[in-house]
N, C-alpha and C positions, 0 to 999 in steps of 0.2 A: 620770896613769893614770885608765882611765875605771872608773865605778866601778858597777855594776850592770847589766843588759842593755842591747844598745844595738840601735836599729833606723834603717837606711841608704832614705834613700826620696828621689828626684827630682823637680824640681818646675818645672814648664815652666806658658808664657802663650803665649799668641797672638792678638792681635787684629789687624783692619784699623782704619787712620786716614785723616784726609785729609790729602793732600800739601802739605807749606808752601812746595817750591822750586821752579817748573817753568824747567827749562834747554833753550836751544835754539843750533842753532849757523848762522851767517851766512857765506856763502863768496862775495868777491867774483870776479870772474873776467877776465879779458882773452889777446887771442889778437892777434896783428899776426906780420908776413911780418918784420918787422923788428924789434929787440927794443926797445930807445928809445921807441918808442911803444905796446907794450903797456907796460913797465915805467910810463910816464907814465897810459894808461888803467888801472892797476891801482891805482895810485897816487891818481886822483882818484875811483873807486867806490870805496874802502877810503874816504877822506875821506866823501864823502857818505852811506855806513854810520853814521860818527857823530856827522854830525848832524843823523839822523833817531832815531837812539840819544839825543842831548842833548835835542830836544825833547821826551822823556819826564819826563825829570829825576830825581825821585826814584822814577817806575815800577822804575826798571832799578835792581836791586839791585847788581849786579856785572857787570862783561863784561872779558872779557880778549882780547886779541891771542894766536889760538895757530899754528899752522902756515903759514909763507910758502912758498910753494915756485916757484920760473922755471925751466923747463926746456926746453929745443930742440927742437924737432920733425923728426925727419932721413927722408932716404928712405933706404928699407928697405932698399938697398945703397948706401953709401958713407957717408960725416959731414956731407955738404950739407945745410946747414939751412934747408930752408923755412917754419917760422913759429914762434916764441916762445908760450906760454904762461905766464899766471902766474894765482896762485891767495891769499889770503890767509884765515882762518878769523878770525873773531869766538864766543867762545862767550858765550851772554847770560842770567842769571840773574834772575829775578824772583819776587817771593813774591806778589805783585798779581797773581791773573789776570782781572781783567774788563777788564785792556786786553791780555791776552795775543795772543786772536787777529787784536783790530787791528795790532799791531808786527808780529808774523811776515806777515802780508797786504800792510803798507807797504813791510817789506825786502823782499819777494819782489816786488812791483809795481818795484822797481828794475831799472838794466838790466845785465845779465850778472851776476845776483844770484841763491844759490841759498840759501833755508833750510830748514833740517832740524830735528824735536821736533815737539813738548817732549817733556822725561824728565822725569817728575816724583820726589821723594824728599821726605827728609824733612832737617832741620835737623841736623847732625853733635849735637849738646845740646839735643834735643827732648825735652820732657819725655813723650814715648810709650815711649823706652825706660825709662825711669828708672818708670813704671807698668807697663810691660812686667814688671821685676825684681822691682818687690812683687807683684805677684800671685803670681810665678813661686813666693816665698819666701811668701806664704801660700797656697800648693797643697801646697807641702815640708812645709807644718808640720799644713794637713787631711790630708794622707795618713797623716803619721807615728800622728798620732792616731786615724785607721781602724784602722790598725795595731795598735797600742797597745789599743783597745777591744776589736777582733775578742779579744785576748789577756787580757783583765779585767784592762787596766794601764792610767796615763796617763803621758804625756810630763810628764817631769820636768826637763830641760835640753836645754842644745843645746850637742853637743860641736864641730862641724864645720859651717861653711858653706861652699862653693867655687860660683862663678861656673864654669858651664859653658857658656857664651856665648851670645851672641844674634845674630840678622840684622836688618836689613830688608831686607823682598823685595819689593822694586821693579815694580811694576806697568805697564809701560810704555808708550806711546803714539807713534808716529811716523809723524810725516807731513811731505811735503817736497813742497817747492813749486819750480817754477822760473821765472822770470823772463826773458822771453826783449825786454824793451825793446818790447813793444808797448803803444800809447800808449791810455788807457782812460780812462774817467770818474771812476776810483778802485776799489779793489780792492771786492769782497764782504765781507761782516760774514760773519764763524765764531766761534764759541763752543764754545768744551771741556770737554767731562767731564773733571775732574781724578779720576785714578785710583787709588783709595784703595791705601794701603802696609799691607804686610804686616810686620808687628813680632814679633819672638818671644826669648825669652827663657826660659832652662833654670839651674837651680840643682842642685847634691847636697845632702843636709845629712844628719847624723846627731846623732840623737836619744839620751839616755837613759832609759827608764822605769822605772817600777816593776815590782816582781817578777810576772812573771808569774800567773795563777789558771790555773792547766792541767787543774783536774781538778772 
């Protein structure tokens, strides 16, 4: 049981940071009249993705294999097949960006190769939220004490703390390149603004003070 007045006040943060992750995603592609030989041309760009990915080595934080897809091409009346597609996705993760924009420029300089990004964010255990939450929880506790004085009292305890959650709000970036196998002296240098992240962070908390001076 609480035991003397109590005053309920919320306590929110917000800052921008800069982004630790930028993700981009690699889609190889192939197209033949017959499927055998896209299956095989899809087969060797998807290889060659990674190992233009291995010669980074530890740049590339993480990359996964995500969507394959082969489907038939038909005329618009009947189920005659005239050409095979296929597609496979790379998504590529790197916390390095001062070789960001050379990998995406080399995949893309690939032939029937398309990439997309970056998306930048933040580390799932960054310590942006975790600063995000103190502040958040010393605003709950400047306020109470506004509070508190406005009323000739001071915060005497803390009965209640609840997380009332937080985001990051993602700043995003996209640019997509295609690759069409025309043969060059090597791609362009690009450089990117990494796009600062939005963090925030909200708390409730209730206080108990001392006896009010009302009069």
């Amino acid at each position: 049981m609480v035991d003397g007045p109590v005053v309920t006040v919320r306590g929110e943060a917000y800052r921008e940071v800069a982004p630790e992750l930028a993700r981009f995603t690699v889609t190889a592609l192939a197209r033949d009249r017959e499927r055998e030989p896209a299956l095989t041309r899809l087969a060797e760009r998807a290889a060659a993705i990674r190992v233009l990915l291995d010669s980074y080595g530890p740049t590339i934080d993480r990359r996964e294999t995500g969507e394959l897809r082969v489907r038939p091409e038909t005329r618009r009346s009947g189920e005659r097949v005239v050409a095979w597609h296929g597609s496979v996705v790379t998504t590529v993760t790197v916390s390095d960006f001062t070789a960001l924009g050379e990998v995406m420029l080399r995949l893309a300089d690939q032939d029937q190769v398309e990439v997309a990004g970056p998306w930048w964010s933040l580390r799932p255990d960054s310590p942006a939220y975790r600063q995000a939450r103190h502040t958040a929880i010393n605003d709950a506790l400047q306020r109470a004490r506004e509070y508190a004085e406005a009323l000739g009292a001071q915060v005497t305890d803390l009965v209640e703390l609840s997380d009332e959650g937080g985001t990051a709000q993602p700043m995003m970036a996209r640019m997509a390149f295609d690759a069409g196998g025309v043969e060059s002296a090597g791609p362009p240098e690009l450089e990117f603004d990494p796009q600062p992240q939005g963090v925030h962070a909200a708390v409730r908390a209730r206080f108990t003070i001392s006896r009010p001076v009302l009069s």
